[in-house]
C-alpha positions, 0 to 999 in steps of 0.5 A: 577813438571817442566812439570806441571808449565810449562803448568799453565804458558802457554799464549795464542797463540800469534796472527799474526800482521795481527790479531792485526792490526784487533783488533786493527781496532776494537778498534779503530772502538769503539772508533769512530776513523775510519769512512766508507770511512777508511774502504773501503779503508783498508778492502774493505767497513764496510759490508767487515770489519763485515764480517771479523771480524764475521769469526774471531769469533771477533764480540761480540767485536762490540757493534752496540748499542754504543753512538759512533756508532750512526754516522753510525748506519744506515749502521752498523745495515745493515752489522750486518744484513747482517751476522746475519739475526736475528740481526732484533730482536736485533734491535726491542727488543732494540728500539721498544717501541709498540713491545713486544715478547711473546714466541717465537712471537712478537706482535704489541701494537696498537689502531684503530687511528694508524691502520687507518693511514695506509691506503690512504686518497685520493679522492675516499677512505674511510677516516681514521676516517670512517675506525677508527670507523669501527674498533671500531665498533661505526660507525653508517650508515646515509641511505638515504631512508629506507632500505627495503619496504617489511618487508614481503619478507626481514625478516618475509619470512626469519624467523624460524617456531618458530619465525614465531609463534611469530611473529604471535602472535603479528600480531593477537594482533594488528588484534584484536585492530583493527575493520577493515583493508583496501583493498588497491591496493596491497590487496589480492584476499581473502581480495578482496573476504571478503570486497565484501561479507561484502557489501563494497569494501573499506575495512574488518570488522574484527573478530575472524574468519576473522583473523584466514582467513588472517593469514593463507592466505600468499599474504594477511599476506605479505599485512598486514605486508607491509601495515595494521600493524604499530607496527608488521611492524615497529618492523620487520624493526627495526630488519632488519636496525640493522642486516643489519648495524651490519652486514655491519660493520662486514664485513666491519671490516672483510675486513679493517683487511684482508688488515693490514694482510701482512702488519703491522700484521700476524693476524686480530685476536686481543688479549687484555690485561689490565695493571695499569697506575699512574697518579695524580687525580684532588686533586693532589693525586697519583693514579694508574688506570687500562687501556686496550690495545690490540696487534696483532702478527705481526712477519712476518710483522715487520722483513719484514718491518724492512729489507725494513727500513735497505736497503733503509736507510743503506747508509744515516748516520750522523743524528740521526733524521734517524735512527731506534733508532729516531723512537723509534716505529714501528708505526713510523717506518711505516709512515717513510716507507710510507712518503719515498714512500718504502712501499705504503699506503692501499687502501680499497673499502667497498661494500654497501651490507652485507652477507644475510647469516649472516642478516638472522641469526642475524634476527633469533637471535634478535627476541626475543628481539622485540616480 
């Protein structure tokens, strides 16, 4: 009985003077009683002291979040850092606003407008605003000239046999609205051959059997396209104009996003998502609207971009306006990194030629659309 009271009664060891000079340091550090310069001097420095403390088992007892804390957040995120490496994500769940973690992922809640903020606007770049409608694939190209003369050698040459043949279609429908073709410089020697035994040189009468001639005579169907058939011709580059800038942009959008990679995210692919905002209509009534969004994982970038954040800004303290918690973002985050000159801004060059693979096979898959 004696033995048994004897242990509900038992305190916790009693912790040595140099323990609770350190609790009481701790408490005193919460209540924003001690400042760095403090505690370099009585434990060598605030990366020090959170060491301690951490090895004590004590660091729950430090809340790096408090309103007292702010004065020296800069440097206590560091240490906290430091010892923690995923403290990062301590900060980011707290402070981030366009972070959101899904799984074991975080993912960076952005548009086109921010993305295009990230790369340089000099002279000889692309302006954002150019790189904003890429992204968004609304941005329409001004050529100067026409993109192709030979209409023969660029799309119908690349076509399929089954769109050939409907392609053919047409050109033997136009053929039969017309009496006669020209036999122009560019002629072929059948045309040639057909206007002399006609009895004119300038141009062919044409008949059933005079087309069936040309269409199977490749340097005069290649003279047709280019130079006697408005219509056949004018829909063929059509398909080629939009294939070429669709592609163009494509790639273009391909290659913008390759540079975000490594730097704001992990990957180009974009994962969209809706959610409902409320807001008041024009008659001041409450309503609820659906909006749409989309997010890029981004793990790897923001913990690296955060670190680089941490070590240039640890040993600036005392503005609230300079640290993490102020950002609120990781968009703002970035451009503080890139106004500080920590990280520098991207810089892109956009080639003027699209892949022809993949003109040819936009080609093939939009004819049907035009014949």
């Amino acid at each position: 009985m004696y033995m048994s009271l004897k242990m509900d009664i038992q305190e916790e060891p009693k912790k040595s003077s140099k323990d609770q000079v350190l609790l009481d340091l701790v408490d005193n550090f919460n209540n924003n009683e001690v400042d760095l310069d403090f505690l370099e001097t009585f434990v060598g420095g605030l990366d020090n002291f959170i060491n301690i403390i951490s090895k004590k088992g004590w660091l729950h007892l430090i809340n790096p979040f408090a309103d007292g804390a702010k004065d020296i957040q800069n440097s206590l995120f560091y240490s906290f850092y430091k010892n923690d490496k995923n403290f990062v994500w301590k900060i980011v769940d707290n402070f981030l606003s366009d972070v959101i973690k899904i799984g074991d992922d975080y993912y960076y809640d952005t548009n086109s407008e921010e993305l295009s903020e990230y790369f340089n606007e000099g002279r000889n770049d692309v302006s954002q605003t150019t790189i904003e409608s890429i992204l968004n694939f609304d941005y329409h190209n001004d050529w100067y000239g026409d993109l192709t003369d030979d209409e023969y050698g660029d799309v119908y040459s690349d076509l399929t046999s089954e769109n050939k043949e409907l392609v053919d279609q047409e050109i033997i429908k136009e053929l039969k609205s017309m009496t006669h073709i020209n036999n122009g410089y560019k002629s072929s020697n059948l045309i040639n051959t057909l206007a002399n035994e006609q009895g004119h040189e300038e141009y062919v009468e044409l008949d059933d059997e005079i087309i069936t001639q040309l269409i199977q005579d490749e340097d005069s169907l290649k003279y047709l396209i280019n130079q006697e058939l408005d219509d056949v011709r004018g829909n063929l580059y059509n398909i080629y104009s939009m294939c070429y800038n669709d592609t163009l942009t494509d790639d273009w959008h391909d290659d913008i996003m390759n540079e975000l990679v490594g730097f704001v995210i992990d990957d180009p692919k974009t994962e969209e998502y809706e959610y409902q905002k409320s807001g008041w209509d024009r008659n001041g009534q409450r309503i609820t609207k659906t909006m749409y969004g989309k997010r890029y994982k981004a793990t790897n970038a923001i913990y690296e971009k955060i670190v680089i954040w941490l070590e240039s800004n640890h040993k600036y303290n005392g503005s609230y306006d300079d640290t993490i918690e102020s950002l609120g973002s990781f968009y703002y985050l970035m451009k503080d990194l890139m106004n500080d000159g920590d990280v520098e801004q991207l810089r892109i060059s956009l080639s003027d030629y699209p892949n022809y693979r993949k003109i040819r096979n936009c080609i093939n898959d939009n004819v049907t659309s035009y014949f």
